[in-house]
C-alpha positions as a Python dict, from the first residue, in 0.01 Angstrom:
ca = {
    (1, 'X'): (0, 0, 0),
    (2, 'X'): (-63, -183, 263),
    (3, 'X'): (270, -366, 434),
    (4, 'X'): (291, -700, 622),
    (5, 'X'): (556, -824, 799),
    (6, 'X'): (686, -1164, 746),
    (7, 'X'): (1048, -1438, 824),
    (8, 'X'): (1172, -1715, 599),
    (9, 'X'): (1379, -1924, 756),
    (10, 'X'): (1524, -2218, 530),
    (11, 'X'): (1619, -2527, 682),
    (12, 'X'): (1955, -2521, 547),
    (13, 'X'): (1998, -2203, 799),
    (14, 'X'): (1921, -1912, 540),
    (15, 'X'): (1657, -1625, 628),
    (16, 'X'): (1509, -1365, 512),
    (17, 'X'): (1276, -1121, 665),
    (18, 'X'): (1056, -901, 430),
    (19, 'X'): (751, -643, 400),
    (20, 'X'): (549, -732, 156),
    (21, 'X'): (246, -552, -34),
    (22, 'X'): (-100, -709, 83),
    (23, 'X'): (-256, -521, -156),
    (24, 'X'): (-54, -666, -462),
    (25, 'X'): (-293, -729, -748),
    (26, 'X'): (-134, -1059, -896),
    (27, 'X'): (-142, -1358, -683),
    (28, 'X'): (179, -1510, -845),
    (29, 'X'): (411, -1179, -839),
    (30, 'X'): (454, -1032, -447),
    (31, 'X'): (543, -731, -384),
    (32, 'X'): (845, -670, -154),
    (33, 'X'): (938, -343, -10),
    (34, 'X'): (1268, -306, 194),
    (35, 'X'): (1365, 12, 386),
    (36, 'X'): (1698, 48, 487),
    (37, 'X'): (1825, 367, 645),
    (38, 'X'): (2228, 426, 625),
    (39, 'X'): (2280, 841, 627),
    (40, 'X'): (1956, 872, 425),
    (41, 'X'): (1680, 616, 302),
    (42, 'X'): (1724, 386, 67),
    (43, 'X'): (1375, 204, -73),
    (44, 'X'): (1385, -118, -263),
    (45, 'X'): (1119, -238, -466),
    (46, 'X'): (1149, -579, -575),
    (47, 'X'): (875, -819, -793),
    (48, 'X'): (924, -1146, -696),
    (49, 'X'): (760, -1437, -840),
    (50, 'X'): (543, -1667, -589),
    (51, 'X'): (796, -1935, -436),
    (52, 'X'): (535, -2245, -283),
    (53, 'X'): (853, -2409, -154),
    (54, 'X'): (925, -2053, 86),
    (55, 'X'): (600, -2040, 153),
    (56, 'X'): (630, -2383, 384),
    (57, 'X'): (893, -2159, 583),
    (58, 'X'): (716, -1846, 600),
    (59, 'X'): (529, -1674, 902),
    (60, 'X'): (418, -1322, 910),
    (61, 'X'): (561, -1133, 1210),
    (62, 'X'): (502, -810, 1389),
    (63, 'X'): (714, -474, 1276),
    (64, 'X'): (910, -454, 1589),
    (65, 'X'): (1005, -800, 1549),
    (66, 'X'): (1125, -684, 1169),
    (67, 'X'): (1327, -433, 1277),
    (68, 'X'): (1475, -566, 1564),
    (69, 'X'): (1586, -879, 1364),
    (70, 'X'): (1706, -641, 1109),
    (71, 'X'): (1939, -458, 1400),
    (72, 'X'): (2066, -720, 1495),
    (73, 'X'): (2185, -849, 1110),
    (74, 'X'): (2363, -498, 1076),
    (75, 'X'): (2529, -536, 1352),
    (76, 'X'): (2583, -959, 1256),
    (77, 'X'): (2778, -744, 929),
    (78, 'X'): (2487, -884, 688),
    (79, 'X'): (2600, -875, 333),
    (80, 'X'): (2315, -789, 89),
    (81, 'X'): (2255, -1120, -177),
    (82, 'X'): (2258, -1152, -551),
    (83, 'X'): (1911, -1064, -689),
    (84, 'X'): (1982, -1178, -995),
    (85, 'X'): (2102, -1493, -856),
    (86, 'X'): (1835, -1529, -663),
    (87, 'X'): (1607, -1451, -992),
    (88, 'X'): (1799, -1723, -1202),
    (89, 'X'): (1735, -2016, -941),
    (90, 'X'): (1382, -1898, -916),
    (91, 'X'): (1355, -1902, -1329),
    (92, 'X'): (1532, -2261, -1354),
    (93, 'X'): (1295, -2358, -1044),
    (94, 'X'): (1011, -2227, -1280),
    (95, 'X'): (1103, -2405, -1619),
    (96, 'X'): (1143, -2754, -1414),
    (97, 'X'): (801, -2731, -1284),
    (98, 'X'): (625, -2634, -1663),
    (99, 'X'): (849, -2918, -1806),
    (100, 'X'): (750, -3192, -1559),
    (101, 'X'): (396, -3119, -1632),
    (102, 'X'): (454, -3116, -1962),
    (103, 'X'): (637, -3411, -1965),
    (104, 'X'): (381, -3599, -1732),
    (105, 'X'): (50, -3463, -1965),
    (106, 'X'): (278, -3639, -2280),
    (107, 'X'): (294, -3962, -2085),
    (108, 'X'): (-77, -3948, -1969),
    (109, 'X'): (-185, -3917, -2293),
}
């Protein structure tokens, strides 16, 4: 496994920072790996299907930089999200896409 360090920040004011897997096998399913430490170690995997919208607002950035932004979020009182939330707007997101192209194929044809 092989980590890289990278920040999404939306323009609607959201980020998120992330490691991610560089040695992920699949193109269109990333890797993420999140470390938090809180009186012992807690490791989050997460598959996560590629987003090209995020990936306008995405820039990898040095470890430090990771964990410094991450400091200062804990200390901000950052809540951790939904992921199944985030899973179901990513899904919907998904289906829209397949059914557009669908839908423009039909009228092409």
């Amino acid at each position: 496994m092989k980590l890289v360090y990278i920040r999404t920040d939306f323009p609607n004011g959201r980020s998120h920072i992330l490691m991610q897997d560089s040695e992920s096998y699949n193109p269109e399913l990333l890797h993420f790996v999140l470390v938090l430490t809180n009186k012992g170690t807690l490791w989050v995997d997460v598959f996560w299907p590629f987003d090209e919208e995020s990936e306008e607002y995405t820039r990898r950035i040095s470890e430090q930089q990771f964990w410094q932004t991450f400091r200062e979020w804990r200390l901000q009182g950052i809540l951790l999200g939904d992921s199944g939330k985030v899973a179901g707007i990513l899904a919907r997101k998904r289906l829209e896409i397949k059914r557009l192209s669908k839908k423009n194929r039909e009228m092409d044809a």
